[in-house]
ChimeraX commands (.cxc) that place a marker at each C-alpha (Angstrom):
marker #1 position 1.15,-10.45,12.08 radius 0.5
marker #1 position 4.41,-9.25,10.44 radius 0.5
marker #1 position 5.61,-6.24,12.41 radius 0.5
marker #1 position 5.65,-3.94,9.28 radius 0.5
marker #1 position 1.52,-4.16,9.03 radius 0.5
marker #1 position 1.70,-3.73,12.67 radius 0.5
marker #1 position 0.05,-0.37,14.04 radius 0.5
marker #1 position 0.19,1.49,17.46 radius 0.5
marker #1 position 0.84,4.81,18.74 radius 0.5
marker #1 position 2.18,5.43,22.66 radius 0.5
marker #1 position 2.07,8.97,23.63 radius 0.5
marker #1 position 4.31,9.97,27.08 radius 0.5
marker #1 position 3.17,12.85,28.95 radius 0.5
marker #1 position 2.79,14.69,25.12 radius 0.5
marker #1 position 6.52,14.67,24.89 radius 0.5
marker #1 position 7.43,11.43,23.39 radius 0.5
marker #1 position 5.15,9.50,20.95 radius 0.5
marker #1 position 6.03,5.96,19.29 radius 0.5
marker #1 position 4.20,4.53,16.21 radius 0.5
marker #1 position 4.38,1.48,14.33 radius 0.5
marker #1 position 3.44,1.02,11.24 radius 0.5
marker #1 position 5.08,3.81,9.22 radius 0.5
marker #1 position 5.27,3.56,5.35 radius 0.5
marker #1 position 7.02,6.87,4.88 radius 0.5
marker #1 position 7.27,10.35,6.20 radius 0.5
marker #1 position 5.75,13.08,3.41 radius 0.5
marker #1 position 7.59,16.07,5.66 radius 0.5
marker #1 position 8.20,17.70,8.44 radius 0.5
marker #1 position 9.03,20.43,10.73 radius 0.5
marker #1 position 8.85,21.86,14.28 radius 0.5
marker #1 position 5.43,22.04,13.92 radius 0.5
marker #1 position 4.11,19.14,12.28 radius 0.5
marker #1 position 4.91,15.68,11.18 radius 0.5
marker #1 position 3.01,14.40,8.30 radius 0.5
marker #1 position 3.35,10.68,7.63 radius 0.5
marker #1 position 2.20,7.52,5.50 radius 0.5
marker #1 position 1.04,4.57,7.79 radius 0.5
marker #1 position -0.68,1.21,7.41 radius 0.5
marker #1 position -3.64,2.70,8.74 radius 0.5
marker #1 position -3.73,5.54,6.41 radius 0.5
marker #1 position -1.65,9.29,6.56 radius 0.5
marker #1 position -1.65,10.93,10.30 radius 0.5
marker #1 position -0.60,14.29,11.12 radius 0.5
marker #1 position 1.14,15.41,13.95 radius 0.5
marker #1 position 1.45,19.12,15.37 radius 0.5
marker #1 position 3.18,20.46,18.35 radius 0.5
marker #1 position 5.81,22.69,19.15 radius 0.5
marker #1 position 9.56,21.49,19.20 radius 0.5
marker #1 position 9.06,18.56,17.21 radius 0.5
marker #1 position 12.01,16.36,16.05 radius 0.5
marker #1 position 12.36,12.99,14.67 radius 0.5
marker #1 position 14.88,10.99,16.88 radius 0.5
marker #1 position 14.59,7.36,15.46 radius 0.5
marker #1 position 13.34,6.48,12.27 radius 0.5
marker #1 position 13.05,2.67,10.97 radius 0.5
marker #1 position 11.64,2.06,8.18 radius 0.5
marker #1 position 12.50,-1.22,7.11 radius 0.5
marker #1 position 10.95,-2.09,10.69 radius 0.5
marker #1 position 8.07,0.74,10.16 radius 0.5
marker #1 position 8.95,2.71,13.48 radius 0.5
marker #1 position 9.43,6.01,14.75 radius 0.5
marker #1 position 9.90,7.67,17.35 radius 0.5
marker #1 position 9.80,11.93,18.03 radius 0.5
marker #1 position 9.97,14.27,20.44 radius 0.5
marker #1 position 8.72,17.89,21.35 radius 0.5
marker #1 position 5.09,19.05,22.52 radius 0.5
marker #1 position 2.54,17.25,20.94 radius 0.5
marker #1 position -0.95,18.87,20.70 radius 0.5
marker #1 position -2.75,17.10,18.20 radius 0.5
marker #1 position -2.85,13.75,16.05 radius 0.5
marker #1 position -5.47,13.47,13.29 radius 0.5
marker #1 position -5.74,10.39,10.70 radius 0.5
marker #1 position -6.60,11.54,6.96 radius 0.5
marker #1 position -9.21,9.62,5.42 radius 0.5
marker #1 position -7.89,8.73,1.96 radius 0.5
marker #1 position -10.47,10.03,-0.75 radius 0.5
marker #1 position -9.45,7.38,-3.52 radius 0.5
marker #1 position -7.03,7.85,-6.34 radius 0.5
marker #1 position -9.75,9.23,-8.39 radius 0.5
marker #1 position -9.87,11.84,-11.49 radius 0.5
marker #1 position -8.65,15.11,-10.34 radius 0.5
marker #1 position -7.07,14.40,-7.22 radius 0.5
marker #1 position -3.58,15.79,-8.01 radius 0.5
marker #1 position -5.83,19.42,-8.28 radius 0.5
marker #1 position -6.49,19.25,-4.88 radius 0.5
marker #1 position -3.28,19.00,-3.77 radius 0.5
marker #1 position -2.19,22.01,-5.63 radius 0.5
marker #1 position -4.11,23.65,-4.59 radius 0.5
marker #1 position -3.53,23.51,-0.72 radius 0.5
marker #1 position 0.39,23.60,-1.57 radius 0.5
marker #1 position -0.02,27.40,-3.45 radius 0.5
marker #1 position -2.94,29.25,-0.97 radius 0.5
marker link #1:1,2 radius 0.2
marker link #1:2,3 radius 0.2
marker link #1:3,4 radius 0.2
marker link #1:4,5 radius 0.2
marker link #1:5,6 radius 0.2
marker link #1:6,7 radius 0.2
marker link #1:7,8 radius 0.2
marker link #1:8,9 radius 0.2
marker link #1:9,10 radius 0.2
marker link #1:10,11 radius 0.2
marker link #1:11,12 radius 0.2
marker link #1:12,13 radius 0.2
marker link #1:13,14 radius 0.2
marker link #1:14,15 radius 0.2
marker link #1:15,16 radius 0.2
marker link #1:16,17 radius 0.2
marker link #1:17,18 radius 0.2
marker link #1:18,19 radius 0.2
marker link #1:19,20 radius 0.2
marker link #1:20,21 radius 0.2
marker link #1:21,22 radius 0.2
marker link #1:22,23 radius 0.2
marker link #1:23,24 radius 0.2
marker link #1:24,25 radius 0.2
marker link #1:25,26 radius 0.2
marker link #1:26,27 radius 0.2
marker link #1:27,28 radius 0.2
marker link #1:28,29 radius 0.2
marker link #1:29,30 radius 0.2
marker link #1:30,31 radius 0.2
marker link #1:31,32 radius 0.2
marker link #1:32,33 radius 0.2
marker link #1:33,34 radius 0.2
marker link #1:34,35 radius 0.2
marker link #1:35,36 radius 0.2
marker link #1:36,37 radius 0.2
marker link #1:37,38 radius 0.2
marker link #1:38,39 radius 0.2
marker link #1:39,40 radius 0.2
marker link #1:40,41 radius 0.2
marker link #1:41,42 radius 0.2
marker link #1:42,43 radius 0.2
marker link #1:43,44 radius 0.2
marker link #1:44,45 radius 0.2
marker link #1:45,46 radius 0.2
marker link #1:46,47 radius 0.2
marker link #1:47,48 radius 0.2
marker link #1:48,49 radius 0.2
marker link #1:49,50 radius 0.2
marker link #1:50,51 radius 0.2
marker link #1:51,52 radius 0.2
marker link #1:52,53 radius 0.2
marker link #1:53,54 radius 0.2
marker link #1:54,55 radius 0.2
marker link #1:55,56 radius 0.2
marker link #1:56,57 radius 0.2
marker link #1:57,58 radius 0.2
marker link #1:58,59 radius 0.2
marker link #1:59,60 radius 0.2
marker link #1:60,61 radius 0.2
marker link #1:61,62 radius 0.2
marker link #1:62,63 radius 0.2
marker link #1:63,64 radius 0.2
marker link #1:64,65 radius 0.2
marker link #1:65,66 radius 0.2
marker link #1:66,67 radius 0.2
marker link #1:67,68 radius 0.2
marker link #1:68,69 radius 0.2
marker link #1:69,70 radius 0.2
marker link #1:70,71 radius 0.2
marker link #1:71,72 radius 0.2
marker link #1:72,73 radius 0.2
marker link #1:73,74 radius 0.2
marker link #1:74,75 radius 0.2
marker link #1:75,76 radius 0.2
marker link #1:76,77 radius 0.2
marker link #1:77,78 radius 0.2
marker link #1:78,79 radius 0.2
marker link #1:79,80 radius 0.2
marker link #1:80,81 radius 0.2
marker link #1:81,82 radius 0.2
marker link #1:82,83 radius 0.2
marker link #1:83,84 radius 0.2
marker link #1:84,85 radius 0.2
marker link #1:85,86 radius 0.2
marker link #1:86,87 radius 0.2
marker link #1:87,88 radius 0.2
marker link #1:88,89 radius 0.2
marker link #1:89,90 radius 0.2
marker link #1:90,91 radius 0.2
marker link #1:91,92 radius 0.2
view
């Protein structure tokens, strides 16, 4: 398998997490980390977060802080209307 379609998240102690895979990273913040993956967008919240190492070309990263909660978001297609939605979670 070539190491960009490659997927895997290791969490230390909720203070360091690693993940493969990464496309690209939408934003982020102290709070949460919201990135593309192979496996679909994830979400990260914590406290303290920072990006420390980010690959890519290789699809890596690594961060650091207090992690307290990971979520995958199913994609709901690339359907009519879809842009609305986002709009509308961007200006509540």
């Amino acid at each position: 398998m070539d190491e960009r379609n490659a997927h895997s998240i290791f969490i230390r102690g909720r203070k360091q997490l690693i993940m493969e895979g990464v496309h690209h990273v939408d934003s982020f913040d102290e709070s949460e980390i919201i990135l593309q993956t192979n496996m679909g967008a994830v979400i990260l919240k914590g406290e303290g977060l920072h990006i420390t190492e980010l690959n890519l070309e290789m699809g890596n990263l690594t961060a650091e802080g207090f992690f307290t909660g990971l979520q995958y978001k199913e994609s709901k297609g690339k359907g009519k209307g879809s842009g609305k939605k986002i709009l509308k979670r961007l200006f509540k």
